[in-house]
N, C-alpha and C positions, 0 to 999 in steps of 0.2 A: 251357555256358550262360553269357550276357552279365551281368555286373553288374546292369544295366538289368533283365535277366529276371528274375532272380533277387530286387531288387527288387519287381517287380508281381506276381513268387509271396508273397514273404512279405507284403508288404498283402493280397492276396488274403484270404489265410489267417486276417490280424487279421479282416479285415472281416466272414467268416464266423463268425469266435467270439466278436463283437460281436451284443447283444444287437439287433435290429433297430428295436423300440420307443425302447431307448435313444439311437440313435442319431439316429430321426428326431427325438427330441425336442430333442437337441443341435443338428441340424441347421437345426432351427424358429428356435432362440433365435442363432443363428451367421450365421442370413441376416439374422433380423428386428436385431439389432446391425451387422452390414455395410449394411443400407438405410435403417434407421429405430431408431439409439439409445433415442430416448423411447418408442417402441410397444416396442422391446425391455423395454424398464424396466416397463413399464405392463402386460407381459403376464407378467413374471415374479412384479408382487405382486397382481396378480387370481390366478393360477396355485397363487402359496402364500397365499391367502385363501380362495379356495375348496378347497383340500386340507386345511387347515385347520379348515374347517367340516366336513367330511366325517369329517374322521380319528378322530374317535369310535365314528358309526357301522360305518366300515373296520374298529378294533379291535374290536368288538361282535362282530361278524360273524367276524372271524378266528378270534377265541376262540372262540366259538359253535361253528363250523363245525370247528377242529380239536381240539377237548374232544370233541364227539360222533363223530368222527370216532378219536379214542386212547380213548375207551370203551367202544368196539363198539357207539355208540348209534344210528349213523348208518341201519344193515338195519331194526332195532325201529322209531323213528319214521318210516322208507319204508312198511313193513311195515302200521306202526298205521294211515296216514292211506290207503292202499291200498286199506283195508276199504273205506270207504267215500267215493270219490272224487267225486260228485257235492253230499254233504255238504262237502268240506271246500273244492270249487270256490266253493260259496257263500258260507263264513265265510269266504276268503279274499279275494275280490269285495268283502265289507261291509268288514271290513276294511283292504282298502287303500282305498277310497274315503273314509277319515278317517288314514289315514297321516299322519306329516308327514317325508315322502320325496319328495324333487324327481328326474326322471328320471336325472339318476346318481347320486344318494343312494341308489337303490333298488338297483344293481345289487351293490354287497359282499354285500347280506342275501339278494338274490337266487344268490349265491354258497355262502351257505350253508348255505340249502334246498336249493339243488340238490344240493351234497356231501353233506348229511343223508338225502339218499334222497328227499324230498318227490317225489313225484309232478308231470311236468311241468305236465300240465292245472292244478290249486290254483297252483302257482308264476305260471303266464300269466296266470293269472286276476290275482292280485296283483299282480304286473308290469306289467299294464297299467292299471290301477284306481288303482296307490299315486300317480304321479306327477299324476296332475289335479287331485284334489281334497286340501285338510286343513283343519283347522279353523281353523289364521291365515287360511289365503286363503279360506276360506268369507266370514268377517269383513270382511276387505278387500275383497272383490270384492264383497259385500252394500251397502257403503258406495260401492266404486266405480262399479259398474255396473246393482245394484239386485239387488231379492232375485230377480226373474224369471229373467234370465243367472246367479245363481251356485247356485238350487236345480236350474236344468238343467244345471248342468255337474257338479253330485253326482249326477243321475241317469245321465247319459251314462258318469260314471267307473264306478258300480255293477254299469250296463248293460253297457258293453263288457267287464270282467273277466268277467262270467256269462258272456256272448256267446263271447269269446275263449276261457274256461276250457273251457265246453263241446264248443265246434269242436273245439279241442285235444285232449279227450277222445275225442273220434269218430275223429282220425284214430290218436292212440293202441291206441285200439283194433281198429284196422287192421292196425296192427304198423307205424306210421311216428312217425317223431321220435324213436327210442327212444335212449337213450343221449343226451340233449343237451346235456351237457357235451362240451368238447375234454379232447384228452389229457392235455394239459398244465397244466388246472387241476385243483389240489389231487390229490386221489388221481387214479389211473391214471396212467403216467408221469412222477412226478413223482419218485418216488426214497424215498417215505417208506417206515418200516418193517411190511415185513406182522406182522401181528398174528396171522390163524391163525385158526380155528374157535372165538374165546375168548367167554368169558359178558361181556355188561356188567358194567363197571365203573366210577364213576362218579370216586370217588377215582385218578384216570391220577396222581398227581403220588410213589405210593406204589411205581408198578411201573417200572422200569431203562426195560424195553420202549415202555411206557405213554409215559413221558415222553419219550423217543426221535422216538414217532411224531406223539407232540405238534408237538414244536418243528419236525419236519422238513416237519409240513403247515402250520401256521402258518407259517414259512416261506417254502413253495414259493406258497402264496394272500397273503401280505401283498406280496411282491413281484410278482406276476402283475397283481392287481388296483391295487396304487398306479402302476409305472410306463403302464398304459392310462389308468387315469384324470390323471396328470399329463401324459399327453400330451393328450386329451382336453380338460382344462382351458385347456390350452395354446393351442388352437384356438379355444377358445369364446372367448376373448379377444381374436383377431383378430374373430372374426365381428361380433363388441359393438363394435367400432372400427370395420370396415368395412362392415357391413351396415346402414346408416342406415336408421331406422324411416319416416324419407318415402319412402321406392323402396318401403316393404310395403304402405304407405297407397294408394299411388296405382292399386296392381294389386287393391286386396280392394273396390274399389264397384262398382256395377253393378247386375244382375239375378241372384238368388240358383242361377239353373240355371248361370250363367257364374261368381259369385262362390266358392260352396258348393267345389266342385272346385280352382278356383283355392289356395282359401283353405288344403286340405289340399298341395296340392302345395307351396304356400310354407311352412305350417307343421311341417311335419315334417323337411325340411334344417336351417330357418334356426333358430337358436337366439335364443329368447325366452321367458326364466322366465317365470314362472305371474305375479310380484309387476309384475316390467317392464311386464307385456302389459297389464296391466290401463287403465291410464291410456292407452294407444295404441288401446285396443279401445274405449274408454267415447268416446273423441275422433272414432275411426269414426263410431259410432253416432249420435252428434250430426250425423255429415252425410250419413246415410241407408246406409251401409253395413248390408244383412242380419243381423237377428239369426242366423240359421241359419250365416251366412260365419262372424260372430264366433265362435259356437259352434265350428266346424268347425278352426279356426284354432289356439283354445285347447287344445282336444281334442290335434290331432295333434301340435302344438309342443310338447304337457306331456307327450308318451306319448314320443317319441321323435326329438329334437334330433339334430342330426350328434353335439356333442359324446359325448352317452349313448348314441347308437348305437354308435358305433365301442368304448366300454368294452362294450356288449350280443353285438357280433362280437368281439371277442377273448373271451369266453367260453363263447359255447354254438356248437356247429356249424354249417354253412353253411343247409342246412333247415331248424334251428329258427329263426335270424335271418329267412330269406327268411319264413318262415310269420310271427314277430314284425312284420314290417314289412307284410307283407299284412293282418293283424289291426289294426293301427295304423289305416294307409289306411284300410278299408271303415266300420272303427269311427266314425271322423272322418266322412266321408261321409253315414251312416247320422246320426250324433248331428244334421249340421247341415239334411240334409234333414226329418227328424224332428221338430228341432225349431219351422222354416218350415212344415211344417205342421200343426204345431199350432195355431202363433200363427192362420194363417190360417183355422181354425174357428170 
């Protein structure tokens, strides 16, 4: 074998034992520094600004998820909220419709219901409901756009968690989505230590074992879930650079059977916070853009951004995303037709 060969085997080799996340995120910041220095710079401290803001949360969540997870708490609250799933779709639905969880703020916590056993359907339900509405933007968009558009965008958030939770239920009970976690997050695959047929324990910091499987899930979820979402972040950076809010404007007026549709198809890729949108939405509106587009818009943009997407697919499986993103869509859809005609009564 040629040097040369011999060479392109052992790169190979790094390449494969290179984490792939890791790598495209080096690769992001290695183009965006060979093409464009200042976007490089500019994406590296939006990047650690918003990981920053999140990384509370991300702790919350890690502990959370691997305390109950080294206490044997994780089967008990699967177990408890099991009993009754249609109950906890609901308190799940109200409550994230007052979250204050922007679409990848939600996903650590969503991380650690799922490890905890929660039931998917209640999880959906939350996961689509937390990211539209909370109480700053209640405020804000009350101010910005009027109390009409932001008590229907509380309704829409409440609405589609039920909606989504219950679907979700239906197909559950079918025997589909089951398992919707990946392998490789937190427990299954991950390396942490089995624990065994053991009772609750709440004190893990007391038992060798206990603490063992603490750290090794904490761990195996603090790294899983920070390098997606700093890649994530990474991107949503570019998009706030290059997705100029005139190219959104120009496609969302019209007539609401053409705009409504349109409006979910832009707003579910293109990344635009809940706080951004507002002043771009109230600026529509002033030149006859559809209340129902607007709606439509805010909906699918606060449920699921490329950014939060892509941290919602490195987590749960290929089925529960596709059904995720199907529930987003119809959601959005439903809220802006919905709300069009209402007005029109």
């Amino acid at each position: 074998m040629t040097d040369l060969s011999l060479s392109v085997t052992s790169a190979t080799r790094v390449l494969r034992r290179l984490d792939r996340v890791w790598l495209a995120l080096a690769l992001v910041f290695a183009g965006l520094l060979a093409v464009s220095p200042r976007q490089a710079w500019d994406s590296v401290v939006f990047t650690f600004d918003s990981f920053t803001w999140i990384a509370p949360f991300l702790l919350v969540s890690v502990v959370l998820a691997a305390w109950l997870k080294a206490a044997g708490a994780d089967r008990l609250i699967g177990a408890a909220v099991s009993r009754s799933v249609p109950t906890a779709i609901m308190i799940a639905a109200a409550a994230g419709a007052f979250s204050p969880f922007c679409s990848c703020g939600v996903v650590p916590l969503i991380a650690a219901l799922l490890a905890a056993g929660v039931p998917l359907p209640a999880v959906m339900a939350f996961w689509l409901a937390s990211p539209i509405m909370d109480p700053e933007m209640f405020v804000i968009m009350w101010a910005g756009v009027g109390l009409e558009l932001t008590l229907a965008k509380t309704v829409a958030a409440f609405g589609l968690g039920l909606a989504g939770g219950f679907a979700t239920f239906g197909l559950a009970r079918a025997g589909l989505l089951t398992d919707p976690l990946r392998a490789n997050v937190g427990c299954g695959g991950c390396g942490t230590p089995s624990l065994g047929p053991v009772e609750v324990t709440w004190a893990v910091w007391r038992d060798p074992a206990r603490r063992a499987a603490f750290a090794a899930e904490a761990r195996s979820i603090a790294l899983f879930l920070a390098k997606w979402l700093l890649l994530a972040f990474a991107l949503e950076s570019l998009m706030v650079a290059w997705l100029p809010a005139d190219m959104i404007a120009q496609y969302l007026g019209g007539e609401p059977l053409q705009a409504i549709p349109l409006a979910v198809i832009l707003g579910v890729p293109a990344y635009l916070n809940g706080y951004a949108a507002i002043p771009l939405i109230g600026g529509l509106l002033d030149m006859g853009m559809a209340p129902g587009a607007a709606l439509a818009f805010l909906v699918a943009g606060g449920v699921t951004s490329l950014p939060a997407a892509m941290a919602v697919f490195a987590l749960v499986r290929r089925g529960v995303f596709a059904w995720y993103l199907v529930l987003s869509g119809l959601g959005a859809l439903a809220a802006g037709f919905g709300y069009q005609a209402w007005l029109a009564i």
